[in-house]
Rosetta silent file (secondary structure, phi, psi, omega in degrees, C-alpha in Angstrom):
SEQUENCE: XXXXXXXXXXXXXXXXXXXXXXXXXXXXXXXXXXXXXXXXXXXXXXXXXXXXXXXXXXXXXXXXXXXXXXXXXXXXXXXXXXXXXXXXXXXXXXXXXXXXXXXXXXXXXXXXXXXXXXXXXXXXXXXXXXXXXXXXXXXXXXXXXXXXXXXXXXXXXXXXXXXXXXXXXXXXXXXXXXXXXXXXXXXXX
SCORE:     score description
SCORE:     0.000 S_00000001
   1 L     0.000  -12.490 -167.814    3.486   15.868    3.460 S_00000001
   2 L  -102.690  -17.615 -159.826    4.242   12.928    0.617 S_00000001
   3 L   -49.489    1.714 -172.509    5.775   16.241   -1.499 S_00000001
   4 L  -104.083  -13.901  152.673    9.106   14.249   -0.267 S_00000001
   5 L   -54.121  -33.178 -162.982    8.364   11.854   -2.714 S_00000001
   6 L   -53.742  144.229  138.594    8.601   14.015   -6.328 S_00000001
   7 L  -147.157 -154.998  171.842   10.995   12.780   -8.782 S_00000001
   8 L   -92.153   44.659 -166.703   10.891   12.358  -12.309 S_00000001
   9 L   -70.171  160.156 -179.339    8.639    9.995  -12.792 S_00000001
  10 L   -59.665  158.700 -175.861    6.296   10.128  -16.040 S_00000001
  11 L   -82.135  153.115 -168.246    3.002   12.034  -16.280 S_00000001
  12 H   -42.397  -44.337  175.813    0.509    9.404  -15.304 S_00000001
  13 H   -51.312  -70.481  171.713   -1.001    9.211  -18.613 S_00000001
  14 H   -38.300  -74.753 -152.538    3.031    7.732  -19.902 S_00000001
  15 H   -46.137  -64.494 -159.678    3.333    5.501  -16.897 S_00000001
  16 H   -36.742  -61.770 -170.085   -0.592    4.294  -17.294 S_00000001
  17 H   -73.930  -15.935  156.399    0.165    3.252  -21.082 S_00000001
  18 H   -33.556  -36.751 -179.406    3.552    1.816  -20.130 S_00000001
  19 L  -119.818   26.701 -158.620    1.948   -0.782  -18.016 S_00000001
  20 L   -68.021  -67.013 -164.421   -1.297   -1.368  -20.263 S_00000001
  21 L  -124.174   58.225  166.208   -0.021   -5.032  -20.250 S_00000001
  22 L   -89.016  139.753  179.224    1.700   -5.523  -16.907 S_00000001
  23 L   -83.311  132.439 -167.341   -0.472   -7.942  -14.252 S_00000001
  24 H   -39.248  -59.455 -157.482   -1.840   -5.693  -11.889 S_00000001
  25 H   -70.374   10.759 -166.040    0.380   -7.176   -9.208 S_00000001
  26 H  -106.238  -45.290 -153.853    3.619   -6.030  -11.039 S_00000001
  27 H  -101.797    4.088  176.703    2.151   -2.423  -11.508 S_00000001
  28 H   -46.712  -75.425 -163.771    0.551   -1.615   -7.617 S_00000001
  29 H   -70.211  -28.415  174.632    3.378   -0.467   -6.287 S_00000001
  30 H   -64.689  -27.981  170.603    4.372    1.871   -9.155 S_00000001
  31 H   -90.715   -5.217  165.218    1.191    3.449   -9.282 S_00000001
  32 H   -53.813  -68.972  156.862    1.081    3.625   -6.128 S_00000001
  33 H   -55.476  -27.636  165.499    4.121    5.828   -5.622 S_00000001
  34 H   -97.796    1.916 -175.898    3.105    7.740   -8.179 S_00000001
  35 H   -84.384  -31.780 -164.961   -0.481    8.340   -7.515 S_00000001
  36 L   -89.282   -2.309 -174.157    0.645    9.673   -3.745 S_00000001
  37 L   -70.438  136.748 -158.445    3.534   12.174   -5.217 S_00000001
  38 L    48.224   53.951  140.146    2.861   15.709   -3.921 S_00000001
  39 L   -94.512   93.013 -132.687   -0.146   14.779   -1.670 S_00000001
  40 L   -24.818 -166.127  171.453   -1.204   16.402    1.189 S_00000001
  41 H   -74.859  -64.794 -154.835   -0.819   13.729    4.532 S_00000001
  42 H   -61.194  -46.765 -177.390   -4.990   13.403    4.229 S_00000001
  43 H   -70.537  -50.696  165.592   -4.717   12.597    0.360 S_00000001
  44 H   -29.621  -58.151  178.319   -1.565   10.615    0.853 S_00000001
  45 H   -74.948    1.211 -157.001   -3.662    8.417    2.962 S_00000001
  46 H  -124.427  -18.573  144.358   -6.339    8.033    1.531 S_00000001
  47 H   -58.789  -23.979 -176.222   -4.859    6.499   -1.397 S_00000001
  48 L   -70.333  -26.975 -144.410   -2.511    4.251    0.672 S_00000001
  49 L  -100.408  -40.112  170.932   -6.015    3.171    1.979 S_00000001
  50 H  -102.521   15.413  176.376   -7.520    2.375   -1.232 S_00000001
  51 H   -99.528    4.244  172.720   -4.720    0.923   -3.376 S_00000001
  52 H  -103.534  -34.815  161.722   -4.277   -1.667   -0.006 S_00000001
  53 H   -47.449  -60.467 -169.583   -8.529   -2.044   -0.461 S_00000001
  54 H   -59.381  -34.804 -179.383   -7.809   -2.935   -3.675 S_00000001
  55 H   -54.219  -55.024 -177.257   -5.305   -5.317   -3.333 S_00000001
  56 H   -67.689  -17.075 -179.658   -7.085   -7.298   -0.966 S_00000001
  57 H  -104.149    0.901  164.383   -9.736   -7.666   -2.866 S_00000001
  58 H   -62.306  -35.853  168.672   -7.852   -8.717   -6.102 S_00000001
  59 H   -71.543  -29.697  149.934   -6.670  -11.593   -3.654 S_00000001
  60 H   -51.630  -76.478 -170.489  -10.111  -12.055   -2.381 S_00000001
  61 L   -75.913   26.304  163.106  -11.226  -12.638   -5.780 S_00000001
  62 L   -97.813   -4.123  171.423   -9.003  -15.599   -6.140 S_00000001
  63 L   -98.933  -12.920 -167.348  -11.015  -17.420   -3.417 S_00000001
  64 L  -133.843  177.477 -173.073  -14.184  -17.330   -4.553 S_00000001
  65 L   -72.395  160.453 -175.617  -15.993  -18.753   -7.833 S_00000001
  66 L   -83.543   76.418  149.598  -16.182  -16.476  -10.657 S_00000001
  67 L  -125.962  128.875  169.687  -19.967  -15.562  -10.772 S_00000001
  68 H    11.536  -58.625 -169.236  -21.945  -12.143  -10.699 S_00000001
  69 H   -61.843  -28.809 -177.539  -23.497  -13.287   -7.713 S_00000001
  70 H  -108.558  -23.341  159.652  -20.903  -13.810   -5.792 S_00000001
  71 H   -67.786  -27.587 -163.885  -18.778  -10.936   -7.015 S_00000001
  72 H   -76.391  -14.330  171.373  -21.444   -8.786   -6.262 S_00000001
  73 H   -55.849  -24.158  163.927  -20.459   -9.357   -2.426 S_00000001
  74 H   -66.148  -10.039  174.298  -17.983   -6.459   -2.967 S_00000001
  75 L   -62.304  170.269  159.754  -20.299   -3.831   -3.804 S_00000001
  76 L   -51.526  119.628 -170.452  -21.076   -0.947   -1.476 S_00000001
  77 L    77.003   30.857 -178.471  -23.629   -2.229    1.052 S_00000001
  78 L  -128.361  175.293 -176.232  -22.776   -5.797    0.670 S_00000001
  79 L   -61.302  -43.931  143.989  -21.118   -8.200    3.274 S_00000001
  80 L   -77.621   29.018  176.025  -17.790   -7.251    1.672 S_00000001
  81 L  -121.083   39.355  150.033  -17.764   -4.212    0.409 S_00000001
  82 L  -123.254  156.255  148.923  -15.525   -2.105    3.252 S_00000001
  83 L   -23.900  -49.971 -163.160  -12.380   -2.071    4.055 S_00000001
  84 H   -84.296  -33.101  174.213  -12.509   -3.159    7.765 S_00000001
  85 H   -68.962  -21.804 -174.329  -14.502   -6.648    6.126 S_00000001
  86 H   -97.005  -38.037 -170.574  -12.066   -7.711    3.139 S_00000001
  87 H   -62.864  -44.446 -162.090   -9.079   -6.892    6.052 S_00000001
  88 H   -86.636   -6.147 -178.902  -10.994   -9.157    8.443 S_00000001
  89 H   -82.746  -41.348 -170.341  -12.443  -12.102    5.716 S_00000001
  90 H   -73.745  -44.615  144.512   -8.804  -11.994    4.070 S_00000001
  91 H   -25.389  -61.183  149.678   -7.960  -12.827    7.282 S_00000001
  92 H   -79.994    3.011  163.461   -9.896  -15.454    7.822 S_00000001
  93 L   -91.123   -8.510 -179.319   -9.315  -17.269    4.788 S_00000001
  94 L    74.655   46.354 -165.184   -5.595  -17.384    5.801 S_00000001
  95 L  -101.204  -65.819 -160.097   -5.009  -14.448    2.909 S_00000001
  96 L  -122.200  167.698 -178.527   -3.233  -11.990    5.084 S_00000001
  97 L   -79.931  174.425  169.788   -1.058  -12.816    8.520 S_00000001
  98 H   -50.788  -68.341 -164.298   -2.086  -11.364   12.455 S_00000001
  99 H   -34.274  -77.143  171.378    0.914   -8.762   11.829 S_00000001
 100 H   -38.401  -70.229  170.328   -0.613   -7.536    8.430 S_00000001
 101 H   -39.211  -72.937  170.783   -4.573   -7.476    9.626 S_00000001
 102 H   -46.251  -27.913  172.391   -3.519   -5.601   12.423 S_00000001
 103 H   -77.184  -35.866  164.981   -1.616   -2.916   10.215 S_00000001
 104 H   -54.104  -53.416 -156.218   -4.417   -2.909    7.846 S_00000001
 105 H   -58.878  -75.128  164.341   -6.973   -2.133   10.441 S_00000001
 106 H    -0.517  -86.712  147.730   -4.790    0.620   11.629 S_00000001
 107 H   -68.891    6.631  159.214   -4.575    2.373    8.593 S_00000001
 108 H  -106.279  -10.018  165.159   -7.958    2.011    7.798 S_00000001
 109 H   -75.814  -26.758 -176.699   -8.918    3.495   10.972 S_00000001
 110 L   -80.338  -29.814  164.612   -6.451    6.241   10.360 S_00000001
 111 L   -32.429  -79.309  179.755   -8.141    6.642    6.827 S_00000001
 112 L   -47.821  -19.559 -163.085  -11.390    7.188    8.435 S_00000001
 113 H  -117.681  -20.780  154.595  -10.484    9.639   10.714 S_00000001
 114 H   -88.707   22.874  172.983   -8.928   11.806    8.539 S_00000001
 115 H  -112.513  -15.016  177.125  -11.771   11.671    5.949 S_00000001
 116 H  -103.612    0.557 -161.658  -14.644   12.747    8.557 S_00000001
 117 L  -108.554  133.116 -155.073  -12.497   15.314   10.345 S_00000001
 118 L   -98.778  -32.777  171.028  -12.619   18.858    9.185 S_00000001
 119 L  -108.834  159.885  169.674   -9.131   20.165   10.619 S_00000001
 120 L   -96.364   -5.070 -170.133   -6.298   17.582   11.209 S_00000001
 121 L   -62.430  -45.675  154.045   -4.991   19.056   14.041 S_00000001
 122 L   -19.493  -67.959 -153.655   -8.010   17.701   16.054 S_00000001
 123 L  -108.551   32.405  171.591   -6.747   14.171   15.579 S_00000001
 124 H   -50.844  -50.639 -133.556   -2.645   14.594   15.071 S_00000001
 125 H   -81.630  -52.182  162.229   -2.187   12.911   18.310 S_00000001
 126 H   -39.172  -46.292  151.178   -4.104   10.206   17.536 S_00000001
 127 H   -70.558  -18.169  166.128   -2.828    9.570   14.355 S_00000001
 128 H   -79.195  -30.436 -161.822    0.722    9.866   15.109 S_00000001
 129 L   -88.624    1.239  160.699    0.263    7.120   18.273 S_00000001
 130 L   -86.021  -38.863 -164.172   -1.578    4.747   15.702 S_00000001
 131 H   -52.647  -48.729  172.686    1.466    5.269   13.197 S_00000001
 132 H   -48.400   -6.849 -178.361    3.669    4.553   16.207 S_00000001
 133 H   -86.553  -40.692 -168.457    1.531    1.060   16.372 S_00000001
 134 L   -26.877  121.789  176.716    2.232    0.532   13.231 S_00000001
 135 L   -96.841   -6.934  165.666    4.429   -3.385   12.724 S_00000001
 136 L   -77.930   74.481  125.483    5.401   -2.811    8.885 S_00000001
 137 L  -127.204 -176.605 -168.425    7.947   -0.300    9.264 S_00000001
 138 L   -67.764  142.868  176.375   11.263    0.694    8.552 S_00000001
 139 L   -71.982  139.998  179.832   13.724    0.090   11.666 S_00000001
 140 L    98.494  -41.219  168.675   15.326    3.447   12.962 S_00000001
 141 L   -40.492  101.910 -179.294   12.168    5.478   12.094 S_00000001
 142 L  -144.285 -156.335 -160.662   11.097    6.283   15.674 S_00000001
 143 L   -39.522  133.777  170.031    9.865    9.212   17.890 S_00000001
 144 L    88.096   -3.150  179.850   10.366   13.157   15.604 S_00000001
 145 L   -80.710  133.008  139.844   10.024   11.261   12.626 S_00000001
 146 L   -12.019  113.961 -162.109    7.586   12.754    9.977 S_00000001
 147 H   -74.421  -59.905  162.205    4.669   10.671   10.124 S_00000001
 148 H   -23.576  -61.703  169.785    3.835   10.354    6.424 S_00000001
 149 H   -36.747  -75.566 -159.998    7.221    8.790    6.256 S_00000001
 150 H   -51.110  -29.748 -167.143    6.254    6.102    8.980 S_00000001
 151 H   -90.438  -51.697 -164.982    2.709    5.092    7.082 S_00000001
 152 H   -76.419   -7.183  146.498    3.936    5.338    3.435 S_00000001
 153 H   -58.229  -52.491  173.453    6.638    2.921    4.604 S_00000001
 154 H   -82.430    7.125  156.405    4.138    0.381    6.135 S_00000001
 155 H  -133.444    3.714  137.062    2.124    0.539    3.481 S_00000001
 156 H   -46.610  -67.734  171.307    5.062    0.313    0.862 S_00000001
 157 H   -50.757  -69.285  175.026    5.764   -2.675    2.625 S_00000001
 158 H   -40.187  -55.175 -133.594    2.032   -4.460    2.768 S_00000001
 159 H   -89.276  -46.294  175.559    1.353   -3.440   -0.614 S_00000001
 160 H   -68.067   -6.146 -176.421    4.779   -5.150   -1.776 S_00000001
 161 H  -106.958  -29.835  162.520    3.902   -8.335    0.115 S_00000001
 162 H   -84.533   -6.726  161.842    0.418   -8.674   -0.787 S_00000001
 163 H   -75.179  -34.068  150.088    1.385   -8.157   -4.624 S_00000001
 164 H    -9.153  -56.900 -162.033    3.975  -10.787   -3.673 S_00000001
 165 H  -100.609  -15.627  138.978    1.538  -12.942   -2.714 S_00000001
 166 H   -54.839  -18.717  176.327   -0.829  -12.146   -5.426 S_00000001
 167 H  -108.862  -14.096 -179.296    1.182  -12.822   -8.227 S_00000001
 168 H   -71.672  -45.794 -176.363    2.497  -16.344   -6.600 S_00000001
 169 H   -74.087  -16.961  107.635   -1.719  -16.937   -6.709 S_00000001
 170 H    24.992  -69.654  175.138   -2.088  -15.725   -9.896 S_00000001
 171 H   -61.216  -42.238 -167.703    0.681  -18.158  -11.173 S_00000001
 172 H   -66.708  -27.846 -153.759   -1.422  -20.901  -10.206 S_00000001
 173 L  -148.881  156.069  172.517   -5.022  -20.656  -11.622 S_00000001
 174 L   -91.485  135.630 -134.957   -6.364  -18.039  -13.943 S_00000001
 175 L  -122.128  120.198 -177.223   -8.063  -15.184  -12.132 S_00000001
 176 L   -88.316 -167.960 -161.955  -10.869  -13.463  -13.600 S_00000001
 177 E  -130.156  160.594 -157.793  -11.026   -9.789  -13.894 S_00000001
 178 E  -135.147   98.770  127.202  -13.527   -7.031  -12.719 S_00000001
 179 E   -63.674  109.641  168.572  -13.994   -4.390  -15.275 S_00000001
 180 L    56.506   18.433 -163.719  -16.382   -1.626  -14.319 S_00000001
 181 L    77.091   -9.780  163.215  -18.190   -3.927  -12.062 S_00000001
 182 E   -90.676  142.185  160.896  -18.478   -6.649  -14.919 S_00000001
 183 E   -89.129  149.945 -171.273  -16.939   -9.488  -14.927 S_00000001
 184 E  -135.284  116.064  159.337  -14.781  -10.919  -17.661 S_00000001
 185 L   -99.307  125.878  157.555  -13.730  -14.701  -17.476 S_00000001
 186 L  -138.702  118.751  165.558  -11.295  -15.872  -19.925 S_00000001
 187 L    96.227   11.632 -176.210   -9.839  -19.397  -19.888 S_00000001
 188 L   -76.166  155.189  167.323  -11.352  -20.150  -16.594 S_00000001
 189 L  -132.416    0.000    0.000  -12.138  -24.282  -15.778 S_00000001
């Protein structure tokens, strides 16, 4: 369903080393579009779901102090480490807007339901009348529209407004970095 995406963009490997020393928030959306090129609806989404995961918590770790201890709240099985918890903490830190959180949730609910579900057919209906919820999208996209279209729009949008807003916090204070689950502080006060 994203197969309406191809163009000529570089094999991944080109792009990857292209952007070796872009700040993450510059290079989201590009890998983004290219990570989702030819991919079913089900893959398509389930990248939109973690490149928006990701985001938030690159923004997330600009709130909190840089130590182990406290990064380690992001692991699997920690107070932060799903999706529906960085959307609703990001939230409450005044990170993401009403508008946004609700569109996050959305498409993390839609995530979920196409990752336990064995056919999709089961839960089209369901998944088209969340897309239709959807408040990030393009105006004229309405009823007959491809559905892929309506979510990789809305999440083209979120993704450009929280790298927006990631690179203004960024500017301010130096941000440490998550390697492999280590942390690397450089230049931090």
């Amino acid at each position: 369903m994203f197969a309406w995406l191809e163009s000529d963009m570089p094999k991944l490997e080109t792009l990857s080393e292209k952007l070796k020393h872009v700040k993450w928030a510059d290079k989201t959306l590009l890998l983004y579009r290219h990570s989702i090129h030819q991919e079913s609806f089900r893959g398509g989404l389930m990248i939109a779901a973690a490149h928006l995961e990701e985001c938030l918590l690159q923004l997330l770790v600009n709130f909190m102090i840089p130590e182990k201890e406290v990064l380690r709240l992001f692991q699997q099985r920690q107070p932060l480490g799903d999706f529906g918890s960085k959307i609703d903490v990001s939230f409450g830190f005044g990170v993401i807007s009403q508008k946004e959180k609700h569109d996050l949730h959305i498409i993390r609910k839609m995530r979920n339901a196409v990752a336990h579900s064995h056919t999709l057919e089961d839960e089209m209906r369901s998944l088209e009348d969340q897309a239709k919820n959807l408040i990030f999208r393009v105006e004229g996209i309405e009823n007959g529209e491809d559905m892929a279209v309506i979510v990789d729009m809305a999440v083209t949008l979120l993704l450009m407004r929280l790298s927006m807003r990631l690179k203004r916090v960024q500017a301010q204070k130096p941000v440490p970095e998550i390697n492999d689950g280590e942390l690397v502080v450089d230049d931090w006060d």
